[in-house]
N, C-alpha and C positions, 0 to 999 in steps of 0.2 A: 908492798901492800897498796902505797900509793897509784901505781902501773896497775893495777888490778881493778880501783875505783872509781880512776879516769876511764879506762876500756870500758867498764859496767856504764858508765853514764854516756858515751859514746853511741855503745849499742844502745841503749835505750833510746838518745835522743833521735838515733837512723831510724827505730823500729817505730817510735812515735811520730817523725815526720810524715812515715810513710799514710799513714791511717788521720791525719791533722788537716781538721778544717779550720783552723784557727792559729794564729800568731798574734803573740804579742811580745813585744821588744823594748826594755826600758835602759834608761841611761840618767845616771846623776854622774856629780865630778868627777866620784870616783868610785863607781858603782854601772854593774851591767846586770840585765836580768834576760833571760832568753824562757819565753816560755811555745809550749805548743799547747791546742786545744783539741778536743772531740766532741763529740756527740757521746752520752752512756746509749746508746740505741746497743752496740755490740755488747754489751754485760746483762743485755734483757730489760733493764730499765730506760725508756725517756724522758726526757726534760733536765736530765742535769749533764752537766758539762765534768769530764775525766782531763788533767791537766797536767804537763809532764815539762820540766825547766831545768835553767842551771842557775846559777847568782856566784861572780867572782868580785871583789872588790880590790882596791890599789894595796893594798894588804898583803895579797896573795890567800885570802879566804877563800874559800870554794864551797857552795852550797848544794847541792841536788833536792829536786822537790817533786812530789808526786798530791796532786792533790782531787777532790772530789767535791765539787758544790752543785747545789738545785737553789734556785734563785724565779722567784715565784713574780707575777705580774702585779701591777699598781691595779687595783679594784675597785672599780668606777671612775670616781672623778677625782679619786683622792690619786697625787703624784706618789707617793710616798711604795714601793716596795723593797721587802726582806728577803733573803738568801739565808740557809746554812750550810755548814761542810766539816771536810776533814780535810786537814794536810797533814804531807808527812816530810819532814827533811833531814838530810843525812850530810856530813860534811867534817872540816877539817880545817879547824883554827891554824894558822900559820903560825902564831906566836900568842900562845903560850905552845904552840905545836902539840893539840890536841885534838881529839876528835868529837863532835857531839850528836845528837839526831832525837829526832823527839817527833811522836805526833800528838796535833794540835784539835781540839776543836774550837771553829768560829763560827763567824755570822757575817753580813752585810747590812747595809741599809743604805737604799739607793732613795734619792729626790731627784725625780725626774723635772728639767725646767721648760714647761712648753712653750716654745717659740719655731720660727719656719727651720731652724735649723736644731735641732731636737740636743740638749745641754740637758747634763746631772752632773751632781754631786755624791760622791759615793765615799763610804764611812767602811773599812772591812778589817777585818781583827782575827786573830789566830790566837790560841795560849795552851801551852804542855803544863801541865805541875810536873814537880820532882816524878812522880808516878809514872808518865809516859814520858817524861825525858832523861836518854840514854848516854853513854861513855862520860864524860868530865861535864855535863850539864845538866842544872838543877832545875832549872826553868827554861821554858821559850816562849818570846812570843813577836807578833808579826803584824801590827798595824801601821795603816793606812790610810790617807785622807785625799780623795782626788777630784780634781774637776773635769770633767770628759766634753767635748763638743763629738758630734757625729758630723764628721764630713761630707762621706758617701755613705748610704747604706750599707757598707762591706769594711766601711773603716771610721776608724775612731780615734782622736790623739786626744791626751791627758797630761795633766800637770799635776804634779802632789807634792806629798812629804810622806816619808816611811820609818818609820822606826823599827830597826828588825834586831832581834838583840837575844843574847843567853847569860845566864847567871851559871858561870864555870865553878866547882868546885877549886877551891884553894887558889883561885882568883880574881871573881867578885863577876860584876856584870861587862859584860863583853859586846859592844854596837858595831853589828855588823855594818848597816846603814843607818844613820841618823840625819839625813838630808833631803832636799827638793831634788825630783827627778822630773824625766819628762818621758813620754811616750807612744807607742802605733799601737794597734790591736787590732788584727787583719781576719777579715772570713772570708774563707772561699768558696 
């Protein structure tokens, strides 16, 4: 089954590079996150962004994540905009050696900091109830607190803290990551 989940996310991640104007790449101690981006233009809808990743940790956890956010402009003079979405993730606790997936809905809230080199703060959250979260998971959820500079126009590096975590049946609450990480986030 394992062999079967790794190929699925494999092909996925070949089939999404292919059509990905976007990369982002993150790393804590012992934490990696590989994501790709798009444009929803091919689903008929635009202005939101279609997003497709992995997440393994020094654990040997493995995460797959497909997610879908529109993420709206700061209006007028006020710095301040909001985003919502969905994600969905799918994956396989190494120990207790179970499997969980759950989808999530969140939101964001970006402060934009105006200066020559264009800096935010960004706030973004995810949460399953027992209701959409599936196999030995009760809950999920996936918050985030980061500070982003813009380099070039086409990149962006970030620093945060993440808490990503599930509440296992007959095992209690389960942190995938609970640390600072750092980061790129690439358009091309």
């Amino acid at each position: 089954m394992r062999i079967v989940t790794v190929l699925g996310a494999c092909l996925l991640a070949a089939s999404s590079a292919a059509m990905a104007n976007g990369l982002d790449f993150q790393l804590g101690n012992n934490t990696a996150q590989l994501k790709f981006y798009t444009g929803t233009g091919p689903l008929g809808y635009t202005g939101g962004e279609l997003g497709f990743g992995g997440f393994v940790d020094s654990r040997h956890d493995v995460l797959g994540n497909v997610s879908l956010k529109v993420e709206g402009l700061a209006a007028g003079e006020t710095p301040l905009s909001f985003g919502l979405g969905v994600s969905a993730y799918a994956g396989s606790v190494d120990k207790p050696n179970v499997d969980v997936g759950a989808i999530a809905l969140g939101g964001l809230v970006k402060y934009t900091i105006p200066y020559r080199m264009p800096m935010a703060v960004v706030l973004e959250g995810y949460y399953a109830p027992n209701i959409t979260t599936f196999g030995q998971g009760k809950s999920f959820s996936d918050v985030s607190l980061d500070y982003q500079i813009e380099v070039t126009p086409g990149a962006k590096a970030y620093v945060g803290y993440r808490v990503l975590q599930t509440d296992l049946k007959n095992y209690g609450e389960y942190k995938f990551d609970n640390a600072l990480h750092v980061g790129i986030r690439l358009r091309f």
